[in-house]
C-alpha positions as CSV (number, residue, x, y, z in Angstrom):
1,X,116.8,-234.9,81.9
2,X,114.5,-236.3,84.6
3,X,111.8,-238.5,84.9
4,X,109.4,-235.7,85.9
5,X,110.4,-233.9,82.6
6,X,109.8,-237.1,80.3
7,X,107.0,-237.4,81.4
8,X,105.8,-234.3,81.1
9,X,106.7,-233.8,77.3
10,X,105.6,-236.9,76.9
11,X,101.7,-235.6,78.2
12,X,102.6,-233.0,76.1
13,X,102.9,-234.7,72.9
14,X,100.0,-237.1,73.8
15,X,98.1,-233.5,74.1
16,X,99.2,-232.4,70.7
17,X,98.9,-236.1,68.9
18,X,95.5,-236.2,69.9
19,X,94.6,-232.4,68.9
20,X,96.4,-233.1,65.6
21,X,94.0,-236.4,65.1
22,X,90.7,-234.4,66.0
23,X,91.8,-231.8,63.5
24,X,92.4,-234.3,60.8
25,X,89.2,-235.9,61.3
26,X,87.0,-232.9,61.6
27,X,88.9,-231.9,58.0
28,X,87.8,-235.2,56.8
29,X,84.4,-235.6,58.4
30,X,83.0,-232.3,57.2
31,X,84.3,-232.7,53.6
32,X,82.5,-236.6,53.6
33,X,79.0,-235.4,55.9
34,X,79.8,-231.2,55.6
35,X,79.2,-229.0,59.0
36,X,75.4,-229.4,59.8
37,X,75.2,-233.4,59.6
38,X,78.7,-233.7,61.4
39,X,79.0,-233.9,65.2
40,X,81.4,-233.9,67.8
41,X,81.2,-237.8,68.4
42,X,81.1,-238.0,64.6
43,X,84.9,-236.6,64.7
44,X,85.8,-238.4,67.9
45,X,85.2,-242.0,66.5
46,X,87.4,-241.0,63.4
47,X,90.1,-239.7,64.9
48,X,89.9,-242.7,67.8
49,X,89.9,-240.3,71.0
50,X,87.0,-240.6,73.9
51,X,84.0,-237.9,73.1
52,X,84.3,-237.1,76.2
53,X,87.7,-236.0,75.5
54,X,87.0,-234.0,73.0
55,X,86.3,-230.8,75.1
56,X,89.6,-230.8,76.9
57,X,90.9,-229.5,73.3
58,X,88.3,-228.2,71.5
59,X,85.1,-226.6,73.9
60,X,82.7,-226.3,70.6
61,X,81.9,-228.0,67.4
62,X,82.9,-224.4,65.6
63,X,86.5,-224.6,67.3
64,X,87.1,-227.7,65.9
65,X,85.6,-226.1,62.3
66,X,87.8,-223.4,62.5
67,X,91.1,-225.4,63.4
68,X,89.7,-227.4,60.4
69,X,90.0,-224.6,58.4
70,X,93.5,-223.6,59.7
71,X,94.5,-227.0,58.8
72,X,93.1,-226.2,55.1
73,X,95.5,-223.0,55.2
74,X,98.5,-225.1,56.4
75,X,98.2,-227.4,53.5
76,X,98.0,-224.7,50.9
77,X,100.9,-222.8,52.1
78,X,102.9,-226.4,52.5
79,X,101.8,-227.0,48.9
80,X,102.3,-223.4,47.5
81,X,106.0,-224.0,48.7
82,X,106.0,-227.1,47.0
83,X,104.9,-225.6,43.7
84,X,107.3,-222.5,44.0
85,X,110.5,-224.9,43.7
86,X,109.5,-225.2,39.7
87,X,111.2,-223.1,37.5
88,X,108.7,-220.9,35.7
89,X,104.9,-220.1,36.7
90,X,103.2,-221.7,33.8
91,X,104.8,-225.5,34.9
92,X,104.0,-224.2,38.8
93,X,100.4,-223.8,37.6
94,X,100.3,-226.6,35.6
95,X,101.6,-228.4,38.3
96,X,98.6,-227.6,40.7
97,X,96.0,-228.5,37.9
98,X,97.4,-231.9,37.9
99,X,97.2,-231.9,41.6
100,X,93.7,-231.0,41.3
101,X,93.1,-233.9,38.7
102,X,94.8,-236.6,41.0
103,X,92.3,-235.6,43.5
104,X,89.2,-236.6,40.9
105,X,88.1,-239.9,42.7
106,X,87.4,-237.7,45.8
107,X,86.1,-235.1,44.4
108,X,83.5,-237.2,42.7
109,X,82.4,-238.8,45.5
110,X,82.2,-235.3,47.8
111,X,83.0,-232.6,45.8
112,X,86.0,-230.2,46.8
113,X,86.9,-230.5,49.9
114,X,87.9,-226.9,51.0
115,X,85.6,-225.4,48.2
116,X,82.2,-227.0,49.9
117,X,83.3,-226.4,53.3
118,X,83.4,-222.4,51.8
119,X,80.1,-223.0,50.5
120,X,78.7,-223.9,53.3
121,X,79.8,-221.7,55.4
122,X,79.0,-218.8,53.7
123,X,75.4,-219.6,55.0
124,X,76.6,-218.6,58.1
125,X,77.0,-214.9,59.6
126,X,79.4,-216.2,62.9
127,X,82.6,-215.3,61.2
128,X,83.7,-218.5,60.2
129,X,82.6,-218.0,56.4
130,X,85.1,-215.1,56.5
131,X,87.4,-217.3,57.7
132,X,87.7,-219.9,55.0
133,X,87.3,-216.7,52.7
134,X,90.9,-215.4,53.8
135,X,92.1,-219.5,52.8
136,X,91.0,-219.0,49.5
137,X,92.3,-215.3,49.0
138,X,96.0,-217.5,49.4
139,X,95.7,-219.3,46.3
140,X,94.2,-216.3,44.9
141,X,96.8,-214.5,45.4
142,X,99.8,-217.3,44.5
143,X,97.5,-217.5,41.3
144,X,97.9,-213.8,40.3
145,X,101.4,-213.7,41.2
146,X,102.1,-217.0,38.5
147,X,100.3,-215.3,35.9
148,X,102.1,-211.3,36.6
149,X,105.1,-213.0,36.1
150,X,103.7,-215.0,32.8
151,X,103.9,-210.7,32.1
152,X,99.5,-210.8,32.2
153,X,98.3,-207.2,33.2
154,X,94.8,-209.3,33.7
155,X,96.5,-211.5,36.2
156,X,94.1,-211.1,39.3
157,X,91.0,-211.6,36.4
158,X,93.0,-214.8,34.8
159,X,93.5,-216.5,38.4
160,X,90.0,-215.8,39.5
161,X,89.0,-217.5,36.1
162,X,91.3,-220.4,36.8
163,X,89.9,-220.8,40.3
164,X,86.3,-220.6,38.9
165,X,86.9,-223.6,36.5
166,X,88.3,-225.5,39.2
167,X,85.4,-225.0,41.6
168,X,83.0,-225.4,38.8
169,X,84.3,-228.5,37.5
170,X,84.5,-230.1,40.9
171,X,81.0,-229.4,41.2
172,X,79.9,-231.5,37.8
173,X,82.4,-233.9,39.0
174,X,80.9,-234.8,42.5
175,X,77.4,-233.8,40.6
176,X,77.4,-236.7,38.0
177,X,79.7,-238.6,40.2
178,X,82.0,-238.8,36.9
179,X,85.8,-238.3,37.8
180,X,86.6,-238.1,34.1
181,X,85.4,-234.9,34.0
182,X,87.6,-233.4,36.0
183,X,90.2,-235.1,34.2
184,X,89.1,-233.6,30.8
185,X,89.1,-230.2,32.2
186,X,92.3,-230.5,33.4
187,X,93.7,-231.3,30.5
188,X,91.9,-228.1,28.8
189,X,93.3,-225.9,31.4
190,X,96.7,-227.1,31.0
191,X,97.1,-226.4,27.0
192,X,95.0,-222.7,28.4
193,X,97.9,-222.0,30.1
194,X,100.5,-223.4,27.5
195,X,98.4,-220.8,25.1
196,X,98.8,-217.4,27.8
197,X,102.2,-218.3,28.1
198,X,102.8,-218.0,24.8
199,X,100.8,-214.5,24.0
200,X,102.5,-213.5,27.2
């Protein structure tokens, strides 16, 4: 290889570093300020790159919203195939409760992260609200597909209810600022499942 090529994946992975750092930062900015209070120089001081910088990669504060959101999707799916290496759905389930209940310190101090970014979003009409709805049809989805195979006709109705907890409890949690909450619940969700696994 020559030095003209090094160099040139080398600027290419400089490119990408720093695209990947905005994008981590923007996730993390709007979950701790949300959308309207965060600003482009917001995300550019917490992911360490130049403002001025930050139009070579991303021209608007909505791009970097939306890449924030695809970053959202790319951790679902990377935990969904996590998940699907258990054995049987209930324990796959079970398993993303506690998930959710490690996650209880943050939640109480700024609520769910992809859950308020949804919520605030859906104030919106530019598209973006649609968006993050098609994130959250994912673990809609993976959540139906545990519970057909738990042999539930009301599968889509039982994973929208699980969903709903979740969501609701996160907002009590980052509410009263109490992380225990979200510990309790989990615990009540996980002996809800042990019970539909064993009517199923």
């Amino acid at each position: 290889m020559t030095d003209s090529k090094r160099s040139g994946s080398g600027e290419v992975a400089a490119r990408r570093g720093k695209r990947e750092r905005l994008t981590a930062a923007a996730v993390r900015m709007l979950h701790e300020q949300g959308v309207e209070k965060t600003t482009l120089a917001d995300i550019a001081r917490a992911a360490d790159v130049p403002v001025g910088n930050v139009y070579y990669y991303f021209k608007t504060k909505d791009e970097l919203v939306e890449a924030a959101i695809g970053a959202h999707a790319q951790s679902l799916e990377a935990m969904i195939a996590s998940l699907d290496q258990l054995p049987a759905p209930q324990d796959r389930l079970k398993a993303l409760i506690s998930g959710w209940v490690e996650q209880r310190e943050l939640a109480a101090q700024f609520g769910c992260p992809f859950g308020t970014l949804s919520s605030e979003l859906d104030k919106r009409a530019d598209g973006l609200d649609r968006t993050a709805a098609e994130v959250m049809r994912i673990l809609l989805d993976w959540g139906e597909r545990q519970f057909r195979e738990m042999g539930r006709t009301d599968a889509r109705d039982i994973a929208v209810a699980l969903i709903a907890s979740y969501q609701g409890i996160s907002l009590l949690t980052n509410t009263f600022r109490d992380p225990e909450l979200m510990a309790r619940e989990g615990e009540r969700l996980e002996r809800w499942i042990d019970s539909l696994a064993t009517e199923g």
